[in-house]
ChimeraX commands (.cxc) that place a marker at each C-alpha (Angstrom):
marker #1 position -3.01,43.97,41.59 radius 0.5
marker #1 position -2.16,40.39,42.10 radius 0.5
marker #1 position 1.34,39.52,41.89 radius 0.5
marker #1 position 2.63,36.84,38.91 radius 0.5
marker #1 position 3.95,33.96,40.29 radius 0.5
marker #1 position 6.12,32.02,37.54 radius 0.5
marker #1 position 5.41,28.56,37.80 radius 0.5
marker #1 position 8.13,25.72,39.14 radius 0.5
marker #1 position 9.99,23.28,36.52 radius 0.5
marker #1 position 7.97,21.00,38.45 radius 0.5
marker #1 position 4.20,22.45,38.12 radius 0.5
marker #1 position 5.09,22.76,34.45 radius 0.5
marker #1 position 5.84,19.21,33.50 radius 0.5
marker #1 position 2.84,18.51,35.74 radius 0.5
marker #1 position 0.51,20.59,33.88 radius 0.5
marker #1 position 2.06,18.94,30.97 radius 0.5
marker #1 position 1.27,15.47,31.95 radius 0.5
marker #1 position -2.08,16.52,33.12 radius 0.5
marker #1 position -2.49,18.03,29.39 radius 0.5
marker #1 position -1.20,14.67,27.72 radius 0.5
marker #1 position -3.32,12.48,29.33 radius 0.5
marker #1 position -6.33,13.87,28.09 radius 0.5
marker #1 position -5.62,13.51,24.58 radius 0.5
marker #1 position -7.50,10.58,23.08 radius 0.5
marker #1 position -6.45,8.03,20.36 radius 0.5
marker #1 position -9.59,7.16,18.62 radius 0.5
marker #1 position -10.77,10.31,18.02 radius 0.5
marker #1 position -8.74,14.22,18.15 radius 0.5
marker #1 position -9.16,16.58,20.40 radius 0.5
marker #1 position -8.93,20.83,20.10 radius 0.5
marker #1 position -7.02,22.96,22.78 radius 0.5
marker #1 position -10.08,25.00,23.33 radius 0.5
marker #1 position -11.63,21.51,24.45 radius 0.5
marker #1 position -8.43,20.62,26.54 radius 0.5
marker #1 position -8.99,23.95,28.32 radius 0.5
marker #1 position -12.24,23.13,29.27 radius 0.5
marker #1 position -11.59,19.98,30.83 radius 0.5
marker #1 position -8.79,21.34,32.51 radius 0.5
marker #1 position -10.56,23.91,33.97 radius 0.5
marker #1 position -13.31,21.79,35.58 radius 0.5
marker #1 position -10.73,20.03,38.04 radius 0.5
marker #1 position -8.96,23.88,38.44 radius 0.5
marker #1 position -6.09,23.80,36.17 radius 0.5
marker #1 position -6.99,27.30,35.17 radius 0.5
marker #1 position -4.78,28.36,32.14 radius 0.5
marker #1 position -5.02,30.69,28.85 radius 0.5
marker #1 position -5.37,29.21,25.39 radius 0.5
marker #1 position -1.80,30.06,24.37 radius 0.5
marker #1 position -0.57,28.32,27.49 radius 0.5
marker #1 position -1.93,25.42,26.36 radius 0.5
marker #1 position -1.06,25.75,22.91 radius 0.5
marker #1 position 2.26,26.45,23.72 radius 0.5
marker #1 position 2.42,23.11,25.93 radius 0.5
marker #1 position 0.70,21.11,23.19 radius 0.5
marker #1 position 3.73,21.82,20.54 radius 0.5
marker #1 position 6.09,20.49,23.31 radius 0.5
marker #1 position 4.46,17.37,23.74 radius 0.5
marker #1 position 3.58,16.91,19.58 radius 0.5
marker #1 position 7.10,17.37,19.87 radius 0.5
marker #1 position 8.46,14.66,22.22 radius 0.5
marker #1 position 5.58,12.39,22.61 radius 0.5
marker #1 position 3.41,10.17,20.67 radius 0.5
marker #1 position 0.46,13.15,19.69 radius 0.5
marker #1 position -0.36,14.00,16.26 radius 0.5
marker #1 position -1.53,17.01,15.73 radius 0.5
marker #1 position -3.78,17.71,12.58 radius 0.5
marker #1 position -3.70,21.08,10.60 radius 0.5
marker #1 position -5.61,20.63,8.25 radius 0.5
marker #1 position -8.51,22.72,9.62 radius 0.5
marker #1 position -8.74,25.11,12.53 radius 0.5
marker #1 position -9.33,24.14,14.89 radius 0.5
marker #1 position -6.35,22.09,15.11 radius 0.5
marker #1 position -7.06,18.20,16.35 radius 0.5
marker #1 position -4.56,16.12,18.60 radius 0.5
marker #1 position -4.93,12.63,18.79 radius 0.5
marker #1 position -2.14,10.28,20.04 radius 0.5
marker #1 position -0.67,7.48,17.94 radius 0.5
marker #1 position -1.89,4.32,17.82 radius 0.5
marker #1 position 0.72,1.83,18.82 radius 0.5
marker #1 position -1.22,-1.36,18.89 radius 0.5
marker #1 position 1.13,-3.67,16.56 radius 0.5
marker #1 position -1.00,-6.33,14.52 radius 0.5
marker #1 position 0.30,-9.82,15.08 radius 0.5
marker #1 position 0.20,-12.53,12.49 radius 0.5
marker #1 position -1.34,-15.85,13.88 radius 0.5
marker #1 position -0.64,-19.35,12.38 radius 0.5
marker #1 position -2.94,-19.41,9.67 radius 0.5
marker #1 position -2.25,-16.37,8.15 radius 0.5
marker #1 position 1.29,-16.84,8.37 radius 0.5
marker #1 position 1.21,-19.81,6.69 radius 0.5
marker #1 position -0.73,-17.83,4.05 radius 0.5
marker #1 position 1.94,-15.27,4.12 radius 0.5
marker #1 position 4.49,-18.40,3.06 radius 0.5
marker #1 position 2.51,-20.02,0.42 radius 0.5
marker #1 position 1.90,-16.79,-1.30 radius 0.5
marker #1 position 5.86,-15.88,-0.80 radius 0.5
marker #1 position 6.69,-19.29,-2.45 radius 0.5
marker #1 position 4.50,-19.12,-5.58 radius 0.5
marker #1 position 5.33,-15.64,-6.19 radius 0.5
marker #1 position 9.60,-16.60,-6.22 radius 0.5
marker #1 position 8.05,-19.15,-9.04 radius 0.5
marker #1 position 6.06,-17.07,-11.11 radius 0.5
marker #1 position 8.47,-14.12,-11.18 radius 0.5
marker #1 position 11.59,-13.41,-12.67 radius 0.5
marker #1 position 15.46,-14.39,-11.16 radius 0.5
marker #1 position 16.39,-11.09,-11.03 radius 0.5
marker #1 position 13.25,-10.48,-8.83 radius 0.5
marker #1 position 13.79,-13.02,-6.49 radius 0.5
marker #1 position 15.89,-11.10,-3.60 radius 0.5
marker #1 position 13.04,-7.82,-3.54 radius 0.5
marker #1 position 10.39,-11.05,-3.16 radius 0.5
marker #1 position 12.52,-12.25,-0.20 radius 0.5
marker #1 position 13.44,-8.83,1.25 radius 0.5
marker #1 position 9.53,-8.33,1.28 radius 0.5
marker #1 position 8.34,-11.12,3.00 radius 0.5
marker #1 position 11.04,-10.95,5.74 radius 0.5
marker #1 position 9.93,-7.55,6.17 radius 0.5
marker #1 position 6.56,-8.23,6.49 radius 0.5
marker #1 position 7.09,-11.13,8.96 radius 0.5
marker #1 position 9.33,-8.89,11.46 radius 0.5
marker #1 position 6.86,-6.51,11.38 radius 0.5
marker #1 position 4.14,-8.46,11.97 radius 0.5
marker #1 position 5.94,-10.86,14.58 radius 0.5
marker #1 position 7.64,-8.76,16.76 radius 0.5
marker #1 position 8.42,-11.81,18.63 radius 0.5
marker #1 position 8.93,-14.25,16.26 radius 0.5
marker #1 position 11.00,-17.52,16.93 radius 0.5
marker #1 position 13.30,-18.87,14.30 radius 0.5
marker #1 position 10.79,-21.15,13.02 radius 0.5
marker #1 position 8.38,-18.13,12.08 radius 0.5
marker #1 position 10.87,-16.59,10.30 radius 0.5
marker #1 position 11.68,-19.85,8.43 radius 0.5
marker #1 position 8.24,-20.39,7.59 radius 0.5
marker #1 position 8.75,-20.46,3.81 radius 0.5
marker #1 position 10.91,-23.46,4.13 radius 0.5
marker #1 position 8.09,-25.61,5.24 radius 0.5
marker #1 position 6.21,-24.68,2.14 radius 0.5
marker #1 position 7.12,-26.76,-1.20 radius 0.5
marker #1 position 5.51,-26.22,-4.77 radius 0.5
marker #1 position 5.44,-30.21,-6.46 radius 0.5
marker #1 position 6.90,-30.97,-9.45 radius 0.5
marker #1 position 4.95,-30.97,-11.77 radius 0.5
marker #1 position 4.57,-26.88,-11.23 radius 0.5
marker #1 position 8.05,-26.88,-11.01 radius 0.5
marker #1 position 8.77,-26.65,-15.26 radius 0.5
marker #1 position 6.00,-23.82,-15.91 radius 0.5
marker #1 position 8.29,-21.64,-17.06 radius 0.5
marker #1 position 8.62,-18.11,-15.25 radius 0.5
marker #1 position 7.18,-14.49,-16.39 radius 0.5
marker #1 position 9.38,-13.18,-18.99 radius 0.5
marker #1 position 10.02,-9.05,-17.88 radius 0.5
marker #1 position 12.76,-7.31,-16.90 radius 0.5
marker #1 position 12.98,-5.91,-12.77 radius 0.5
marker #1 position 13.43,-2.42,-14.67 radius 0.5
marker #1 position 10.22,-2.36,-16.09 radius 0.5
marker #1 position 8.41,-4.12,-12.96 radius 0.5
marker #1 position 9.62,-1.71,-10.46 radius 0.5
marker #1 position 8.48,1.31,-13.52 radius 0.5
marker #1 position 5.46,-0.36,-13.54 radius 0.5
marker #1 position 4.49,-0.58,-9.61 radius 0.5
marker #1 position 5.57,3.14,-9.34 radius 0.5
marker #1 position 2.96,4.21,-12.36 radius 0.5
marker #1 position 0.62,1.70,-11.20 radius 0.5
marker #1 position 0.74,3.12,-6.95 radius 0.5
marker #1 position 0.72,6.61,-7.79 radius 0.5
marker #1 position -1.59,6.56,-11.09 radius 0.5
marker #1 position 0.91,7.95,-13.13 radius 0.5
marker #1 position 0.78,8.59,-17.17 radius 0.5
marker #1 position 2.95,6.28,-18.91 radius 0.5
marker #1 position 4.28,6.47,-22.56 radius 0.5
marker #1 position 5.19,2.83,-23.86 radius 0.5
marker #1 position 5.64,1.15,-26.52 radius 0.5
marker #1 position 4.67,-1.97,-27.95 radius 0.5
marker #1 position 5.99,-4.88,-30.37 radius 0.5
marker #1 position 2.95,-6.30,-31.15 radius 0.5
marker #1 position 1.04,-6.17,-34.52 radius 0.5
marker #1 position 4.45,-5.24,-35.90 radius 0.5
marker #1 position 3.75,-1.72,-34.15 radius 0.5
marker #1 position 6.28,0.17,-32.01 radius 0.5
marker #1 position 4.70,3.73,-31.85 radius 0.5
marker #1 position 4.74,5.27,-28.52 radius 0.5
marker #1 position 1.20,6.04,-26.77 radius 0.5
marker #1 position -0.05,7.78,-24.25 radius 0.5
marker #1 position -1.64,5.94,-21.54 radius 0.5
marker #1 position -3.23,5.15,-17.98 radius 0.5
marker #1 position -2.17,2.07,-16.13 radius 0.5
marker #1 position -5.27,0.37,-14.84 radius 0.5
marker #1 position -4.15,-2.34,-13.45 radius 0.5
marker #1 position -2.44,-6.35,-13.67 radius 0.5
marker #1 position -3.97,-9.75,-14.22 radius 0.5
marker #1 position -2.11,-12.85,-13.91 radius 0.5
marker #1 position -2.93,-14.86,-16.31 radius 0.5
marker #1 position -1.11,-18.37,-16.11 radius 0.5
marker #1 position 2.52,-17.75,-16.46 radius 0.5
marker #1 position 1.85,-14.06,-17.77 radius 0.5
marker #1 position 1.38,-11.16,-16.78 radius 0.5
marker #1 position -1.32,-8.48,-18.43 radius 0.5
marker #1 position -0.99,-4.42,-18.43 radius 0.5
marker #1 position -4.57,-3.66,-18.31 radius 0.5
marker #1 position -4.67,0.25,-19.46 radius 0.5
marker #1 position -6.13,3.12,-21.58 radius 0.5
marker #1 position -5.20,5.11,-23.83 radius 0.5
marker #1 position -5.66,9.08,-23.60 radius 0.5
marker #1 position -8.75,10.54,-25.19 radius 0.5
marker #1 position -10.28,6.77,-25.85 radius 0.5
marker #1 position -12.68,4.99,-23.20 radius 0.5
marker #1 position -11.20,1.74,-24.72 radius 0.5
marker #1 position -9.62,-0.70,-21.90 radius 0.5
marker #1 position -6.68,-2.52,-23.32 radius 0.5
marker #1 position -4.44,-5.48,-22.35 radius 0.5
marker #1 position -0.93,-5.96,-23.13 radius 0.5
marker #1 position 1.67,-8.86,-22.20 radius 0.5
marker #1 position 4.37,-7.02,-20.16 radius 0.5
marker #1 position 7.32,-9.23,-22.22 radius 0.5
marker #1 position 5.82,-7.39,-25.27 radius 0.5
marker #1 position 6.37,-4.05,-24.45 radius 0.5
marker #1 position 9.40,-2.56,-25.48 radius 0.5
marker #1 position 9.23,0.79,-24.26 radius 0.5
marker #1 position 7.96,2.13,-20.82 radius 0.5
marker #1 position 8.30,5.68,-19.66 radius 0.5
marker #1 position 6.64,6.58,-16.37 radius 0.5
marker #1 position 5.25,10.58,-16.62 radius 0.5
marker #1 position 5.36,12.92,-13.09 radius 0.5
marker #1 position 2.04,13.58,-13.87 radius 0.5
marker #1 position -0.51,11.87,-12.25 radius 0.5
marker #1 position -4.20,10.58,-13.47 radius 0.5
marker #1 position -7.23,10.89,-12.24 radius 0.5
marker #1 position -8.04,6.77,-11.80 radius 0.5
marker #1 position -11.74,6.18,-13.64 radius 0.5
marker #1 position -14.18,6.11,-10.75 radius 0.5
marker #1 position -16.92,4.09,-12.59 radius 0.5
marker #1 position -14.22,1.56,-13.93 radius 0.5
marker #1 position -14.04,-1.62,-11.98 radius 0.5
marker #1 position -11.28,-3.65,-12.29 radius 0.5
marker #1 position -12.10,-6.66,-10.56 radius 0.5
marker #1 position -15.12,-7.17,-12.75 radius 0.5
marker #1 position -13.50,-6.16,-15.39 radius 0.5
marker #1 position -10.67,-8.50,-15.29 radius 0.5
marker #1 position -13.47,-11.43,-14.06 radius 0.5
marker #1 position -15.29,-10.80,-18.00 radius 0.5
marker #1 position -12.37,-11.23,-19.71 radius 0.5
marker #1 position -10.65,-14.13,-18.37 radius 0.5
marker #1 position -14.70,-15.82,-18.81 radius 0.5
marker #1 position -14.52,-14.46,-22.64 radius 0.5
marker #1 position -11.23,-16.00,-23.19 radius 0.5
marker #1 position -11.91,-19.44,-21.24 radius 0.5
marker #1 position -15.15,-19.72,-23.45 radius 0.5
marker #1 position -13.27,-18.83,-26.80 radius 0.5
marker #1 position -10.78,-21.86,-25.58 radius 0.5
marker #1 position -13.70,-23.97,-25.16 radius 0.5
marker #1 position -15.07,-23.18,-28.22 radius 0.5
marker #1 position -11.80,-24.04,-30.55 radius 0.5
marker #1 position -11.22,-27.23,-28.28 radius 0.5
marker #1 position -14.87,-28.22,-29.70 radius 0.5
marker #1 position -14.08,-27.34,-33.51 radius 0.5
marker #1 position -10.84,-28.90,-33.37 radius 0.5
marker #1 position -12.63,-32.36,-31.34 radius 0.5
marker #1 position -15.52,-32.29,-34.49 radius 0.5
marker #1 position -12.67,-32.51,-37.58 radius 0.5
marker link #1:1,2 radius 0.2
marker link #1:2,3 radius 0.2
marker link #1:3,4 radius 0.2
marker link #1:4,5 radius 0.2
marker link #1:5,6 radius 0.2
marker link #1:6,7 radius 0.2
marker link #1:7,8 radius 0.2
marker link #1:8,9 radius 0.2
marker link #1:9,10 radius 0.2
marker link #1:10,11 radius 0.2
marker link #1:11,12 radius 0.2
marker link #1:12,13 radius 0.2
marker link #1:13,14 radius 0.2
marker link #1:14,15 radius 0.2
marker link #1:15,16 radius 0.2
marker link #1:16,17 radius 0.2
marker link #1:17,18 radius 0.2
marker link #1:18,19 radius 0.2
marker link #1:19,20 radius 0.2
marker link #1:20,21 radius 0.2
marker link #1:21,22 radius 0.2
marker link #1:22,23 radius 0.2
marker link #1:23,24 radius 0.2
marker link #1:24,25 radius 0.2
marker link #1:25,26 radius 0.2
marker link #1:26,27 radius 0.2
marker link #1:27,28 radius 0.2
marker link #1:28,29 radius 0.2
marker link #1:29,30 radius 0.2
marker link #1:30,31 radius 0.2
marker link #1:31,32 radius 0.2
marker link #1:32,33 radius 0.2
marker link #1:33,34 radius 0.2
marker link #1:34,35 radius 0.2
marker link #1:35,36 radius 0.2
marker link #1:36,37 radius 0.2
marker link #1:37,38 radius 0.2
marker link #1:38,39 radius 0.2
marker link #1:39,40 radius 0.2
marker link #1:40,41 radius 0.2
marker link #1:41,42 radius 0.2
marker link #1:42,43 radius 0.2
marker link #1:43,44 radius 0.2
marker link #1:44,45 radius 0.2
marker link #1:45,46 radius 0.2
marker link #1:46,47 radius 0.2
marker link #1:47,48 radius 0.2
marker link #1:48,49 radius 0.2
marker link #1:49,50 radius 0.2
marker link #1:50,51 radius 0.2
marker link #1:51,52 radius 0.2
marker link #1:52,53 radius 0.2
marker link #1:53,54 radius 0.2
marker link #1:54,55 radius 0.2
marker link #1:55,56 radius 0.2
marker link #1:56,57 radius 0.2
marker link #1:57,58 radius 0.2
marker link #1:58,59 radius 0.2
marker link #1:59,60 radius 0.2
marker link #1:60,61 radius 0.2
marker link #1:61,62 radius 0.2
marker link #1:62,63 radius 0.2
marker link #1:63,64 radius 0.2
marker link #1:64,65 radius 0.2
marker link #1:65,66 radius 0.2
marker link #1:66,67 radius 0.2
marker link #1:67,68 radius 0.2
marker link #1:68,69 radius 0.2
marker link #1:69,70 radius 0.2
marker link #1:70,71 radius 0.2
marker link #1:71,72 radius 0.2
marker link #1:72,73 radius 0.2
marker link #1:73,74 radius 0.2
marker link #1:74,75 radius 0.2
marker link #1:75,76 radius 0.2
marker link #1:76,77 radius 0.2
marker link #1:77,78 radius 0.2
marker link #1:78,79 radius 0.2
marker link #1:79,80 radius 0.2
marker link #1:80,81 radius 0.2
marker link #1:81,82 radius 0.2
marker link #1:82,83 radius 0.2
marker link #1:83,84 radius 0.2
marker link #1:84,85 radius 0.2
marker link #1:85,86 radius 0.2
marker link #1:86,87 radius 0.2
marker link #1:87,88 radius 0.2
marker link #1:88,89 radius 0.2
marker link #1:89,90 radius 0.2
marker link #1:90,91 radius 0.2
marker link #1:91,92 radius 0.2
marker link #1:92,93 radius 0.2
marker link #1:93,94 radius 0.2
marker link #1:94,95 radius 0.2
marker link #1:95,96 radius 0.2
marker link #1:96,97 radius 0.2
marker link #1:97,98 radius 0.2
marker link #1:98,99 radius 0.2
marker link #1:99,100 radius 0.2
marker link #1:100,101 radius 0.2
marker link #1:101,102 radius 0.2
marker link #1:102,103 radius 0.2
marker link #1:103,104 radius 0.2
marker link #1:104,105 radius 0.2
marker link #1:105,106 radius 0.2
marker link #1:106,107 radius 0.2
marker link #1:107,108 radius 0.2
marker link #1:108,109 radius 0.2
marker link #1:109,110 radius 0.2
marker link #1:110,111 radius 0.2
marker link #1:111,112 radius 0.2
marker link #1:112,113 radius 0.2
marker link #1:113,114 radius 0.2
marker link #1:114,115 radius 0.2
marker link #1:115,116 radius 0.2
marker link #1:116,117 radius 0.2
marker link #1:117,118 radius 0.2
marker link #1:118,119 radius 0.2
marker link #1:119,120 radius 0.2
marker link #1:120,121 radius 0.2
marker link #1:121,122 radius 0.2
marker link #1:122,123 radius 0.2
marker link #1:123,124 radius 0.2
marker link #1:124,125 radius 0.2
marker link #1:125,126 radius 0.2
marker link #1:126,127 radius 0.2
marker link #1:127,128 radius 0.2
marker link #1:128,129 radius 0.2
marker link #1:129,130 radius 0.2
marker link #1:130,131 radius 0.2
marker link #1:131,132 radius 0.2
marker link #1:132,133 radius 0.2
marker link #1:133,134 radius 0.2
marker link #1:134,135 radius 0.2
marker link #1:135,136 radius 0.2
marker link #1:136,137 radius 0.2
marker link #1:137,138 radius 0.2
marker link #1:138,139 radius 0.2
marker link #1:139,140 radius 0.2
marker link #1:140,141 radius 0.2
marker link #1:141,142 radius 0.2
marker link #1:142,143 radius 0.2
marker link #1:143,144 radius 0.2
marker link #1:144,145 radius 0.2
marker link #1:145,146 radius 0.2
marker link #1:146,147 radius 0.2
marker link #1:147,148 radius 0.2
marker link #1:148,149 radius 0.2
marker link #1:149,150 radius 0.2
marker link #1:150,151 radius 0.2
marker link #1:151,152 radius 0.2
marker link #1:152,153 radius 0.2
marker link #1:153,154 radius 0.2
marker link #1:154,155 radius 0.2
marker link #1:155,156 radius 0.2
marker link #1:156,157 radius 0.2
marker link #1:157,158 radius 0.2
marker link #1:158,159 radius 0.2
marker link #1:159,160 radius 0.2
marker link #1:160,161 radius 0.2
marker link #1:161,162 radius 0.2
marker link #1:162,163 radius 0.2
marker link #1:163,164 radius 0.2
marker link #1:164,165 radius 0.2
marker link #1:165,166 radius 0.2
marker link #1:166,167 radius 0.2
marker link #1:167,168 radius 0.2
marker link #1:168,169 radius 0.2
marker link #1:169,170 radius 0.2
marker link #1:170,171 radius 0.2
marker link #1:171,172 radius 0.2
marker link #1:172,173 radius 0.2
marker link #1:173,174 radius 0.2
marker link #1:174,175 radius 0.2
marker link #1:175,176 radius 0.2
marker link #1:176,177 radius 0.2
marker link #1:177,178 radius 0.2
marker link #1:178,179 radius 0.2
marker link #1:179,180 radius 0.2
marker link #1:180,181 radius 0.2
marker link #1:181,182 radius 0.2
marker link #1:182,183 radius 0.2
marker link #1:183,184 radius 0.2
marker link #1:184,185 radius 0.2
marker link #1:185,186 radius 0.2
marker link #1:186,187 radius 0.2
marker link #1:187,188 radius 0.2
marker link #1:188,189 radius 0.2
marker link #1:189,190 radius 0.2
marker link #1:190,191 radius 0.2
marker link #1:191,192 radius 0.2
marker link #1:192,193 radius 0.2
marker link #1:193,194 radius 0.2
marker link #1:194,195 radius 0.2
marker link #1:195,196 radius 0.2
marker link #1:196,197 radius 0.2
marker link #1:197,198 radius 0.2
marker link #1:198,199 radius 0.2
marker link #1:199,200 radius 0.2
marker link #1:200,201 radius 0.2
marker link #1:201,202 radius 0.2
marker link #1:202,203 radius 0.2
marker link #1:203,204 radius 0.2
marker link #1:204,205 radius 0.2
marker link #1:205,206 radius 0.2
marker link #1:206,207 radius 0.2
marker link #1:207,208 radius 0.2
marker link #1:208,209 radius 0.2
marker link #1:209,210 radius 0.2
marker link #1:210,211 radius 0.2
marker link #1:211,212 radius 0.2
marker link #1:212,213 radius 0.2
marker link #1:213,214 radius 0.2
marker link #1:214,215 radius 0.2
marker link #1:215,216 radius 0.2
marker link #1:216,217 radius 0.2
marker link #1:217,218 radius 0.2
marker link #1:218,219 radius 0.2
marker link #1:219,220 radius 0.2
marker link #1:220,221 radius 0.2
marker link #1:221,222 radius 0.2
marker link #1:222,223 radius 0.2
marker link #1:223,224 radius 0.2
marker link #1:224,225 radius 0.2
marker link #1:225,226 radius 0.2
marker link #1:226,227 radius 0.2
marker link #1:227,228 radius 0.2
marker link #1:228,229 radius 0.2
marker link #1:229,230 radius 0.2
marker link #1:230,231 radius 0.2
marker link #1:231,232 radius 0.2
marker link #1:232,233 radius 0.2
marker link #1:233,234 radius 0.2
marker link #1:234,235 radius 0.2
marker link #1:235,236 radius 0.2
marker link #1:236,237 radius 0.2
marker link #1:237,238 radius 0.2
marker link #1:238,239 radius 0.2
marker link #1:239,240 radius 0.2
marker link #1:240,241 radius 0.2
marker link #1:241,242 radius 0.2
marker link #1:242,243 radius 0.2
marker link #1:243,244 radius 0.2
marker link #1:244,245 radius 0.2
marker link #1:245,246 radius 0.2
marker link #1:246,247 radius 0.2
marker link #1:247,248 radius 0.2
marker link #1:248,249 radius 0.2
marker link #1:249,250 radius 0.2
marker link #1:250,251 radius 0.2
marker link #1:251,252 radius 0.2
marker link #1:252,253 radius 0.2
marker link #1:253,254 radius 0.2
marker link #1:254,255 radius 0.2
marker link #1:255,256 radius 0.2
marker link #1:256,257 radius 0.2
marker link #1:257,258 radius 0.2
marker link #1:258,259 radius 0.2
view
């Protein structure tokens, strides 16, 4: 009978190595596979060697390890940071700009928190003058007096958490002299010149409502989640109705040019 020979500190953070090297990025890998390419260049071990290694290295390196079918992938993180060039960074700073116009005060330091995130992420070795990029970007004057959206940073941050997760919401209105809570699922937002529109539906209706966000008075956000209307399209729908309510504009601005 052969005799066991315990491998050296060594020859097992060589084996190691060996075993992270192999492990792709683009695609996952399984042990059983690692075994098998181990074992054509004669690093002969058992599958719960392996396995055993593999935890290590999930656990101090860069490998993922997916569990959520057997058997169980490992890929390796990607760590390729995207890098913002000069066009889309000036993007980034126009779109930073009008959005501290069109929003409310009290929103003002989340915009700017946001956007310098966004920019040290993206420019991992950015120079002052990338950072200060918004500075170089000016609205004229004559934008300057639109006045801002009218809602409160309680209900916007309410809102984005019903509106990322697809949550059910209860609000309530004060339009049409109504204030009775409803039930409801938040589609979506269109800006609509110096407003902003909760595009939603009501449980049990297939109706698709809008509502100014400085008219609701109410706004409870549910823990339970909705199941977001796969055949519902709110790009096209949002496209329809701004056409419907630039031709009913057109159409008064005609009766009112005839009297």
């Amino acid at each position: 009978m052969a005799k066991f020979i315990k491998p050296s500190i060594a020859d097992g953070i060589s084996f190691a190595f060996e075993l992270y090297k192999r492990i792709p990025t683009a695609r996952k890998v399984t042990a059983q596979e690692l075994k098998a390419q181990l074992d054509e260049v004669g690093l002969t071990r058992d599958i719960r060697t392996i396995q055993r290694n593999l935890d290590v290295i999930v656990r101090y390196f860069d490998i993922e390890k997916d569990t959520r079918d057997k058997p169980y992938g490992y890929s390796r993180r990607s760590n390729i940071k995207r890098t913002l060039g000069a066009r889309e960074a000036m993007i980034l700073a126009i779109a930073e700009v009008q959005l501290k116009h069109a929003l409310p005060d009290d929103l003002q330091s989340a915009i700017e928190s946001t956007f310098t995130e966004t920019r040290i992420n993206f420019l991992p070795t950015c120079e002052r003058n990338e950072i200060s990029l918004p500075s170089k970007v000016v609205l004229s004057s004559n934008i300057v007096e639109v006045p801002k959206m009218s809602t409160t940073s309680d209900l916007f941050e309410r809102l984005c958490i019903a509106l990322y997760h697809n949550r059910w919401v209860n609000l309530s209105s004060n339009m049409n002299g109504q204030n009775t809570p409803v039930e409801t699922k938040p589609l979506g937002l269109i800006l609509s010149g110096t407003q902003l529109l909760l595009v939603h539906q009501e449980k049990g209706s297939d109706a698709v409502k809008e509502i100014p966000l400085d008219r609701i008075s109410q706004f409870r956000v549910s823990t339970y989640a909705f199941e977001y209307p796969r055949k519902f399209e709110f790009r096209k729908y949002a496209v329809k109705e701004q056409n419907a309510l630039l031709r009913t504009k057109l159409i008064k601005a005609h009766c009112s040019s005839l009297n």
